[in-house]
C-alpha positions as CSV (number, residue, x, y, z in Angstrom):
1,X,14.7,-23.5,2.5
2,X,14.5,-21.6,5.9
3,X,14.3,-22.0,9.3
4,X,12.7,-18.6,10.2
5,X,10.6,-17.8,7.0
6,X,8.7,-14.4,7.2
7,X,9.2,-12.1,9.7
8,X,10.1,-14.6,12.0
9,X,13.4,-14.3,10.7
10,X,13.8,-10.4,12.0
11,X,16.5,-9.8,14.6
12,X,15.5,-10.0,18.2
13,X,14.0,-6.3,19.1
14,X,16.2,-6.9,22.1
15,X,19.8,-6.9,20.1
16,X,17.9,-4.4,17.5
17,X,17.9,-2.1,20.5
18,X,21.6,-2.6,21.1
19,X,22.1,-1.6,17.0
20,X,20.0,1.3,16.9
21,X,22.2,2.9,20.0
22,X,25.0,3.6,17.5
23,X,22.6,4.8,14.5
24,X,23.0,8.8,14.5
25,X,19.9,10.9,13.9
26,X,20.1,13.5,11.5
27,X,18.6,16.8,13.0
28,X,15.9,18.3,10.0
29,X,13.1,20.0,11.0
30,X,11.4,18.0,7.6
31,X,11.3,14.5,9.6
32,X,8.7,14.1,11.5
33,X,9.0,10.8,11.9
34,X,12.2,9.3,12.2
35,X,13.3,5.5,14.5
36,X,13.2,7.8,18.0
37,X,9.9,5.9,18.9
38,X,10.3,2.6,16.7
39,X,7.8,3.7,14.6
40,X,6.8,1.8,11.1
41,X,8.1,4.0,8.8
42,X,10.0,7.6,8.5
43,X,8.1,10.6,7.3
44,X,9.7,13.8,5.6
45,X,8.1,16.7,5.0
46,X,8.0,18.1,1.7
47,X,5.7,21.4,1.9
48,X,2.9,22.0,4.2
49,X,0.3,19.5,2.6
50,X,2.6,16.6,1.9
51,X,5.1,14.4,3.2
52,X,6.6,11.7,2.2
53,X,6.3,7.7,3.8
54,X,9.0,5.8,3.4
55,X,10.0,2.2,4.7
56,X,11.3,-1.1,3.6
57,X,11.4,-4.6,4.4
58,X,12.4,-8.2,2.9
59,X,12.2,-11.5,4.4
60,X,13.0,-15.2,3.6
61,X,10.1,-17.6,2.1
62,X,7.3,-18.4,4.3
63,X,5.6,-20.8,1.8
64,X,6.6,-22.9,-0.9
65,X,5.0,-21.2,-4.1
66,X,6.9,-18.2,-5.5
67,X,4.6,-16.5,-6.9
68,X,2.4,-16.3,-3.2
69,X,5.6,-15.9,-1.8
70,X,5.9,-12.6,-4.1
71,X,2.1,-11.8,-2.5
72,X,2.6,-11.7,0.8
73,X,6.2,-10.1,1.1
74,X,5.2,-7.3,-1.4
75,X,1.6,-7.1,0.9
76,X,4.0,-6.7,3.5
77,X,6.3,-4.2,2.7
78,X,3.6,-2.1,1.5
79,X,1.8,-2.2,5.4
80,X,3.7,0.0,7.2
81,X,2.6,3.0,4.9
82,X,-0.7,2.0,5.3
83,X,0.0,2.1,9.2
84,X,1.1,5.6,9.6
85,X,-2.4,6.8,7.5
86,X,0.1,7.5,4.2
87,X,-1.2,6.6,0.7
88,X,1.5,3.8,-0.9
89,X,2.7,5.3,-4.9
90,X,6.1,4.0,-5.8
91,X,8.3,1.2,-5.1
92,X,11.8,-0.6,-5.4
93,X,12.2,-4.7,-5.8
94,X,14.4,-6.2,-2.8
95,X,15.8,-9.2,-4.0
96,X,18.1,-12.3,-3.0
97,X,18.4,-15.0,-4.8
98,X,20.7,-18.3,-5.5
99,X,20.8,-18.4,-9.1
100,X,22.7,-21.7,-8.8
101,X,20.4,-23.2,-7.1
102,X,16.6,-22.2,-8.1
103,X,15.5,-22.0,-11.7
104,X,15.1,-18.1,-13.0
105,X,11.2,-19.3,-13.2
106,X,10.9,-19.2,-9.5
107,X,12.5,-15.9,-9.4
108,X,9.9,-14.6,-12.4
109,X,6.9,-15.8,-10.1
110,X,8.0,-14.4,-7.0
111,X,8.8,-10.9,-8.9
112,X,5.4,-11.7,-10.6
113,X,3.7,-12.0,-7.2
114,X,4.8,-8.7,-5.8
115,X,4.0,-7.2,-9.1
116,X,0.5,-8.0,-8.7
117,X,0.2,-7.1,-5.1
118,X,1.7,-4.0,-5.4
119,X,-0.8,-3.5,-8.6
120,X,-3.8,-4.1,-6.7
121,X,-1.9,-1.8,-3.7
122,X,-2.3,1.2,-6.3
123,X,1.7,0.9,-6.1
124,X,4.3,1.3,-9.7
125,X,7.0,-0.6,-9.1
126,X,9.7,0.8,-10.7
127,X,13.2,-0.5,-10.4
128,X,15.7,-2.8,-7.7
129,X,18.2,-4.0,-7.0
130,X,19.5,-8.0,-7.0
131,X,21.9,-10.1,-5.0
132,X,23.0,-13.6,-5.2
133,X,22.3,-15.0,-1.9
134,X,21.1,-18.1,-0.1
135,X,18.2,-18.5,0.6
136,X,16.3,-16.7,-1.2
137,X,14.6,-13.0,0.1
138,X,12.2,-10.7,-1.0
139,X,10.4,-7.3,-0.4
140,X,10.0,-4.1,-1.6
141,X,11.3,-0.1,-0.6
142,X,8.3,1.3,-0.5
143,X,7.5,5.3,-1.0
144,X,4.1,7.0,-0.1
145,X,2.2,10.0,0.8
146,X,0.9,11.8,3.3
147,X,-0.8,15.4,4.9
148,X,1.4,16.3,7.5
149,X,-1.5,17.1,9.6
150,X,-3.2,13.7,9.5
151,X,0.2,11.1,10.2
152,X,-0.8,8.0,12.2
153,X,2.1,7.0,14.1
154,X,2.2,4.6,17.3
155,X,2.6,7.7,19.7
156,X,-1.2,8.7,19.1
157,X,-2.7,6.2,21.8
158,X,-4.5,8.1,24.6
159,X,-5.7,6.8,28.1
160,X,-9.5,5.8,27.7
161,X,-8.7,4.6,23.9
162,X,-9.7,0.6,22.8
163,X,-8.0,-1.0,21.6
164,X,-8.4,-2.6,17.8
165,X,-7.1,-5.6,16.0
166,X,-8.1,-6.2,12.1
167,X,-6.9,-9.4,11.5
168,X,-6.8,-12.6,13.5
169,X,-3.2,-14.1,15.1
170,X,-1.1,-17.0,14.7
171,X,0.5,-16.8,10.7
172,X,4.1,-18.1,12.7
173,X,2.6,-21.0,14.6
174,X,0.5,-22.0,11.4
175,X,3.6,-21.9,9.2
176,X,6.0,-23.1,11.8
177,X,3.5,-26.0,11.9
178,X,3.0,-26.7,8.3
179,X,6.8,-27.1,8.2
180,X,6.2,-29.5,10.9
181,X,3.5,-31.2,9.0
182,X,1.3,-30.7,12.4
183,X,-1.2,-28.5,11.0
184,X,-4.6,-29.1,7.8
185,X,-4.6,-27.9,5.2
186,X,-7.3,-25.5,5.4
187,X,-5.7,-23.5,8.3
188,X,-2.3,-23.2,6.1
189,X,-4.9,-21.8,3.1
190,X,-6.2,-19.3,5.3
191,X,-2.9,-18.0,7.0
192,X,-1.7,-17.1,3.6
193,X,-4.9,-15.4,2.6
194,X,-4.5,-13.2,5.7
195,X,-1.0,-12.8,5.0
196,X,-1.9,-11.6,1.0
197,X,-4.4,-9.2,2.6
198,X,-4.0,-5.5,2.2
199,X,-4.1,-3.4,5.3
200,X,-5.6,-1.2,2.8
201,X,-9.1,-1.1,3.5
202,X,-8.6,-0.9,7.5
203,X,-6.1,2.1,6.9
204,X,-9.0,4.1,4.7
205,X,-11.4,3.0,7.9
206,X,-8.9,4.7,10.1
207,X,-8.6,7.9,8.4
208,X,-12.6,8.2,7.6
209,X,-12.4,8.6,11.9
210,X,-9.3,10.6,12.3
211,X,-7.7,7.9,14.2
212,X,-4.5,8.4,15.6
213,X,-2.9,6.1,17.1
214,X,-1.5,3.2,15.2
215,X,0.6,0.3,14.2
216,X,0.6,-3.1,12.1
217,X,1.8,-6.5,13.8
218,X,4.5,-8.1,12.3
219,X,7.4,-9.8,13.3
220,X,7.7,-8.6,17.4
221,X,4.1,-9.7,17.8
222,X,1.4,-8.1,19.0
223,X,2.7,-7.8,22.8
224,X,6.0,-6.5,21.2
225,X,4.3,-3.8,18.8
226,X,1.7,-3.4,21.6
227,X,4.7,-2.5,23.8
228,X,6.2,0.0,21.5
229,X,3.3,1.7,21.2
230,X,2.9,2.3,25.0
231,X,6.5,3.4,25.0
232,X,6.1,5.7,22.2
233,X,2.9,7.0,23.7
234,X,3.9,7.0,27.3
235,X,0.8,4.9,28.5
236,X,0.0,1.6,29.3
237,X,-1.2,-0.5,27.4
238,X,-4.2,-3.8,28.5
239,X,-4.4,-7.1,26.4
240,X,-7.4,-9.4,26.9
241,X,-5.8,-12.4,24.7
242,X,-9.3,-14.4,25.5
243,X,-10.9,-11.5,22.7
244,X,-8.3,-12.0,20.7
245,X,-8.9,-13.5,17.2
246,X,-7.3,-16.4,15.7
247,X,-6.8,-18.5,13.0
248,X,-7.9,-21.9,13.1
249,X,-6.5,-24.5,15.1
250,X,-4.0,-21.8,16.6
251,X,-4.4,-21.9,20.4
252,X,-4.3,-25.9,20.1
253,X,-0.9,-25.8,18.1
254,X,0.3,-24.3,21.3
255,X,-0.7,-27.3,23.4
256,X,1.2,-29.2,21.0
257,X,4.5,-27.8,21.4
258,X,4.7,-26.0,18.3
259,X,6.3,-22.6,19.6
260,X,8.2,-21.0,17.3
261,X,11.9,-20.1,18.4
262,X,11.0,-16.4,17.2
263,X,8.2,-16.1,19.9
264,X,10.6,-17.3,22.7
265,X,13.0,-14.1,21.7
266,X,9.9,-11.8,21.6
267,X,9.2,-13.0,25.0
268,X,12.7,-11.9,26.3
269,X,12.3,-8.7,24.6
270,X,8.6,-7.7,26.2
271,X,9.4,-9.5,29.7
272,X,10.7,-6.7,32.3
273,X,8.1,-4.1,30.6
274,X,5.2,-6.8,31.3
275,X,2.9,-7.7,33.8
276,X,0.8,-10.5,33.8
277,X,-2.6,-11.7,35.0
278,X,-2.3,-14.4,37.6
279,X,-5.0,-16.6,35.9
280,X,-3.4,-15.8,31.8
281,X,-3.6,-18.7,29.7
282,X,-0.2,-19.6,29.4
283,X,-2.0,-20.5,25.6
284,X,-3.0,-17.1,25.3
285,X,-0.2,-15.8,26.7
286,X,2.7,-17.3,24.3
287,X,0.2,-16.3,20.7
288,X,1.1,-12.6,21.9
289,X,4.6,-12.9,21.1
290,X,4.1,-14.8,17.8
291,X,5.6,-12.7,14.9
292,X,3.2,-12.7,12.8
293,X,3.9,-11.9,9.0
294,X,1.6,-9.4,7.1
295,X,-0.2,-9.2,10.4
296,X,-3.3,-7.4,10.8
297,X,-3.6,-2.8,12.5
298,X,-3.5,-2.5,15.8
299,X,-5.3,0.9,16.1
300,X,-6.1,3.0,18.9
301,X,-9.9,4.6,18.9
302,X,-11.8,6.7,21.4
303,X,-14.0,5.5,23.1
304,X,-16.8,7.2,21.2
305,X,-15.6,6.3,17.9
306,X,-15.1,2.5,18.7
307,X,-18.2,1.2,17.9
308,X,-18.5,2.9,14.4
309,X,-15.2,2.0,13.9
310,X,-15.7,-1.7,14.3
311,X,-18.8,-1.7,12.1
312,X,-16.8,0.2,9.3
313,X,-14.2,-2.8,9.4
314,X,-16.8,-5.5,9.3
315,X,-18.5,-3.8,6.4
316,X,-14.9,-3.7,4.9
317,X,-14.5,-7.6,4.7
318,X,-13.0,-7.9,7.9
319,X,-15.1,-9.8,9.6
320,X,-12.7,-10.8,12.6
321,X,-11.4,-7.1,13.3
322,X,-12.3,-7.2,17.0
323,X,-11.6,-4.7,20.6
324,X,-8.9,-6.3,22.0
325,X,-7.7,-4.4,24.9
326,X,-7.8,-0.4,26.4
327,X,-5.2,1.9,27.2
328,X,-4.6,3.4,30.2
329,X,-2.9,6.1,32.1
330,X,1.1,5.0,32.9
331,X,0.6,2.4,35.7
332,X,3.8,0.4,36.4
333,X,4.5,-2.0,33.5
334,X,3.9,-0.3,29.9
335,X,2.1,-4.1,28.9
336,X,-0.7,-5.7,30.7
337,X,-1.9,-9.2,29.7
338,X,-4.8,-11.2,30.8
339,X,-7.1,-13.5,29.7
């Protein structure tokens, strides 16, 4: 029903950079988080031992079934409170929907879907708000909570740092490809299981070690969420994409042509803040700008805590969290890829 299912369908960060130039900031010494650094969610402060998270996000189908479809937009929404080390409690349904044109079973399921996702997130959904609208679109407002003292946000990455990723890359070339009907089945199974996966258990791993520096990967990819980052945190910022993780037959998809349009505007977003290896897999090098939907944390972690880190992950179920890259003092380009 889409072209762009996902967050593939986002605006290019390029033109959402234009936008934002005209959003006023409202000056409260209670946000300490607000979209200065491009952060994944606001934060208020309420008193000195809570704040509140808040974000949202809604996206067209990137499958088929409704009710998964539910799954993985509610999984999703909820990330970016997971991201900034925030606890998700309450939430709003976000929905669009062509009552002319589906039957009101599809919209049960995908309701259903983000019913049961948000249920197993610890989050009560408790109201929304619905649109007729084609196609169809779903997600959730999200609200959670915080310590003031102990916000992750994507300024906390410090020179000497590694670099983490928790889940592996390539949900928009996999679905892109399945529309394309390039790609088996058992790599479409296993995007959307990565896709329905809370960020839930690597967000408690990053608060057992006090990390903080932080963000999820979603629809800019990970060069373009690794590039915000550096911004935000006035470093640079060094990709190995030959230790990056991914999903099945990923890297081959490439070779095949199947690049989706998304990645292309990522690219053009990322490219005068980049510097690449001469010998990067050109490969490698187009998966970093794939916008990924319910992608995995990219976290920042000392160099002494890396190691326990990692093996906290693993033990968690996430068997492909792996160091991806370091950060390093400001040195010409915020992004370095290599391979």
């Amino acid at each position: 029903m889409v072209e762009y299912g996902g967050c593939s369908a986002k605006i290019s960060p390029k033109q959402l950079e234009e936008i934002l130039k005209y959003l006023p900031l409202p000056i409260d010494p209670n946000i300490l988080v607000d979209i200065d650094t491009h952060d994944d969610a606001g934060v208020y402060r309420v008193n000195d031992n809570l704040a509140l998270v808040l974000t949202t996000d809604f996206f067209p189908p990137v499958c088929s079934d409704p009710y998964e479809f539910g799954q993985i937009a509610a999984a999703n929404s909820i990330s970016d409170v997971y991201a900034m080390g925030g606890d998700p409690v309450l939430a709003l349904n976000i929905m669009m929907f062509p009552a002319a044109k589906l039957p009101m079973e599809a919209y049960a399921e995908i309701m259903k879907g983000g019913y049961d996702k948000a249920s197993e997130a610890g989050v009560r959904i408790i109201g929304g708000h619905t649109i007729d609208d084609f196609p169809p679109k779903y997600g959730l407002a999200v609200v959670g909570y915080v310590n003031p003292a102990k916000i992750i946000t994507n300024s906390g990455a410090h020179p000497g740092d590694n670099l983490i990723l928790t889940k592996p890359l390539g949900t928009g070339i996999i679905m892109a490809a399945q529309r394309l009907k390039m790609v088996s089945e058992a790599d479409i199974l296993e995007a959307k299981r990565l896709m329905k996966l809370l960020n839930k258990s690597g967000a408690e791993v990053m608060k057992k070690h006090d990390i903080k520096g932080a963000t999820d990967i979603t629809g800019f990819g990970l060069a373009g969420h690794a590039l915000k980052m550096a911004m935000a945190s006035k470093v640079s910022v060094t990709l190995n994409m030959g230790k990056v993780p991914l999903i099945g037959s990923t890297y081959h998809l490439i070779d095949d042509g199947c690049i989706p349009g998304a990645s292309f505007r990522n690219l053009e977003f990322v490219d005068e803040h980049l510097l690449s290896s001469p010998g990067l897999d050109y490969n490698l090098k187009m998966i970093a700008f794939d916008a990924q939907t319910s992608g995995g944390l990219l976290m920042s972690a000392p160099a002494d805590k890396t190691e326990a880190v990692l093996a906290d992950l693993h033990k968690a179920g996430l068997e492909s969290a792996s160091i991806i890259g370091t950060v390093i003092k400001r040195d010409g380009k915020y992004l370095h890829l290599s391979s």
